[in-house]
Phi, psi and omega in degrees: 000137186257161199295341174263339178287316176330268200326300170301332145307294186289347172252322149326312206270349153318291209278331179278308172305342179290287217279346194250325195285346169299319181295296169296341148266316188297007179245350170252008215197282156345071167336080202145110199307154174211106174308114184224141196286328177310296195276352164289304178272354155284354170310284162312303179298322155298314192295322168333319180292321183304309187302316133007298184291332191252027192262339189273295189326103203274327199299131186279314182302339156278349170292312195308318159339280163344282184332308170273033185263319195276023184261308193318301180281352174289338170281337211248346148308306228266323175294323189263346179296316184314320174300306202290297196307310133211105182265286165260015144326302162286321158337281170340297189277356141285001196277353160293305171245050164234028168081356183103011208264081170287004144264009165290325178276353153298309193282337194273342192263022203199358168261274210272353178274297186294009177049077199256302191062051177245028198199116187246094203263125190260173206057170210296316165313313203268335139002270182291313165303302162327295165333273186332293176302347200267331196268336168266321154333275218309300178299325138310331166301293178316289208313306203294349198269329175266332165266358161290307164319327179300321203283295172293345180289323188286302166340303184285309173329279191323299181302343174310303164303345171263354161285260179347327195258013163261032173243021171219344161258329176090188168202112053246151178300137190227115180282349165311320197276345191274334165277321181307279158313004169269311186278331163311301177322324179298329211053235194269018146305180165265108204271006168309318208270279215315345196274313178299340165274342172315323181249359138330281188305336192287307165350266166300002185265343177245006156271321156342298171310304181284348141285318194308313197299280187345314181297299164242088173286022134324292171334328175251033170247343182282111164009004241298122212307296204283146194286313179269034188228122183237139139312320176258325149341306182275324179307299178313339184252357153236033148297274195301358189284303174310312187279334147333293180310298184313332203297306204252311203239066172322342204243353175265146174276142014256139179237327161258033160293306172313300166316315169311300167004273164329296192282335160316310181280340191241025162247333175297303194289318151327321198267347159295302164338281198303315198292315186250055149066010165188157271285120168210140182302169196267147186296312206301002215245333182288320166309014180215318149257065184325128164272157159295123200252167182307313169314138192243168185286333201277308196288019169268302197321274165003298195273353193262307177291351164281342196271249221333327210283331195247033180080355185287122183339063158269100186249023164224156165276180185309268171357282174301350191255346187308293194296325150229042158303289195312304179304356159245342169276342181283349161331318205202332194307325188271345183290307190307301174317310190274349171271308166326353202237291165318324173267012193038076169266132161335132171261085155305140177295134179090005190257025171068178159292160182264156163312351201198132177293120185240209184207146192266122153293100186301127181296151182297144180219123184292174195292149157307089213312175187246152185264133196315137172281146187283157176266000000 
């Protein structure tokens, strides 16, 4: 082997260890999303499969099913490209001292990144490079080891809430429903403090999100155990459950719970949009050129005579309340569609179309108890 090829080796096998070792902090270690082609393009290439896979498959409880194979195994893919890369990262720069012989240098970098030691490589260079690899084995092994706990612990946070809200949204979550069944439920009380502690947490429950998702952006391919139950379903329904309320009842509490609400959840979901690459208008440009939003007026209609049907504080009309519905949804309307479309979220009502042809699910509502015999 000759000495510009050695050099020319040794400096590819540089650029691969480099470029694989950048990568793995920035998706384990870099508080902060940090984009990398490793983790892009395997990112894509599972999801392509899954669709791919799942394209005959019309029933969603068995996609869903399918589905919740793919963050997992995309972490435990994304682990063995990073071993394998480098692998044959170090190989390269071993590859001057087995002579040019690259399975030998294979065999001396794959003893040492898995810290196997069964293959020893002499002289000094090569020595000392072993170390090196045996010591970024280690060290990737350790990191990946910590980060999957970091990951299901934020993963169980989230899901406390998306639990809890399906005795109040049903599921899939619906944001009507969540005014409708708060004010039965109240009976003739005042579903103002239950709606307000609702959105206090739903708050802090999404600013949560946005950080932990940003970070590990694993987190919005994971699942939720229950089949019609999503993280962005519900986060969308009880946005509209707020802007509803703001929308139909002005004068009633809660109001800046709600806002707050709001502005939390459709500056997270832009900014989730914008993290995964997609096409969503900008907030600033919508305060001066408002869009058309998905929800059509009948289904506002709808939803307002189901409020009214169960007494709920509705002191405006359809008309009047329209205009500023559409102005807190269009707020999010295109980031929610568009991450429902992406993340394959349960098809839910008011959450746009799927990768795969469906139909919006109405949430399930349990049977009515039977009423106690009088004594």
């Amino acid at each position: 082997m000759s000495e510009v090829l050695a050099w020319l080796a040794v400096v590819a096998g540089l650029a691969v260890v480099a470029g694989t070792s950048m990568s793995i902090i920035g998706a384990l270690v870099v508080p902060r999303r940090v984009d990398s082609w490793v983790t892009a393009v395997l990112d894509t290439s599972i999801d392509r499969a899954f669709l791919l896979a799942l394209r005959p498959i019309a029933s969603f409880d068995r996609r869903d099913r399918i589905l919740g194979w793919q963050a997992p195994l995309t972490l435990v893919v994304r682990l063995t490209l990073w071993m394998g890369m480098l692998v044959v990262g170090y190989a390269l720069v071993m590859l001057p001292d087995t002579g040019g012989n690259f399975g030998a240098a294979l065999q001396d970098a794959g003893s040492s990144v898995f810290t196997l030691g069964f293959a020893v490589p002499h002289g000094g260079g090569g020595q000392f490079t072993a170390y090196l690899a045996g010591f970024t084995g280690m060290a990737v092994i350790g990191l990946q080891i910590g980060y999957l706990p970091t990951v299901y612990a934020a993963f169980n946070r989230r899901e406390t809430e998306v639990s809890l809200l399906v005795a109040r949204a049903g599921a899939p979550a619906w944001g009507p429903e969540i005014l409708l069944r708060t004010h039965w439920g109240t009976g003739t009380s005042d579903s103002g403090p239950v709606l307000s502690d609702l959105f206090v947490r739903w708050e802090r429950w999404t600013a949560e999100v946005a950080e932990s998702h940003n970070t590990y952006p694993t987190l919005l391919r994971l699942r939720s155990p229950r089949t019609n139950s999503h993280w962005l379903t519900s986060l969308i329904a009880v946005m509209d459950a707020a802007a509803l309320h703001l929308a139909l009842a002005p004068h009633s509490d809660p109001k800046i719970t709600a806002r707050l609400m709001l502005r939390m959840g459709f500056e997270t979901l832009n900014e989730m949009a914008k993290a995964s690459k997609l096409a969503v208008p900008d907030l600033a440009r919508l305060a001066t050129h408002p869009l058309p939003i998905s929800v059509t007026f009948e289904e506002f209609s709808q939803a307002a005579a189901s409020l009214r049907s169960v007494g709920y504080p509705v002191t405006e009309t359809d008309e009047d309340a329209w205009p500023h519905f559409t102005g807190w949804r269009q707020n999010y309307d295109r980031a929610a569609l568009a991450l429902c479309r992406e993340l394959d979220a349960p098809p839910a009502l008011w959450t746009g179309p799927r990768r795969w042809p469906s139909e919006p699910t109405a949430p399930q509502r349990p049977s009515p108890g039977r009423k106690r015999a009088q004594d």
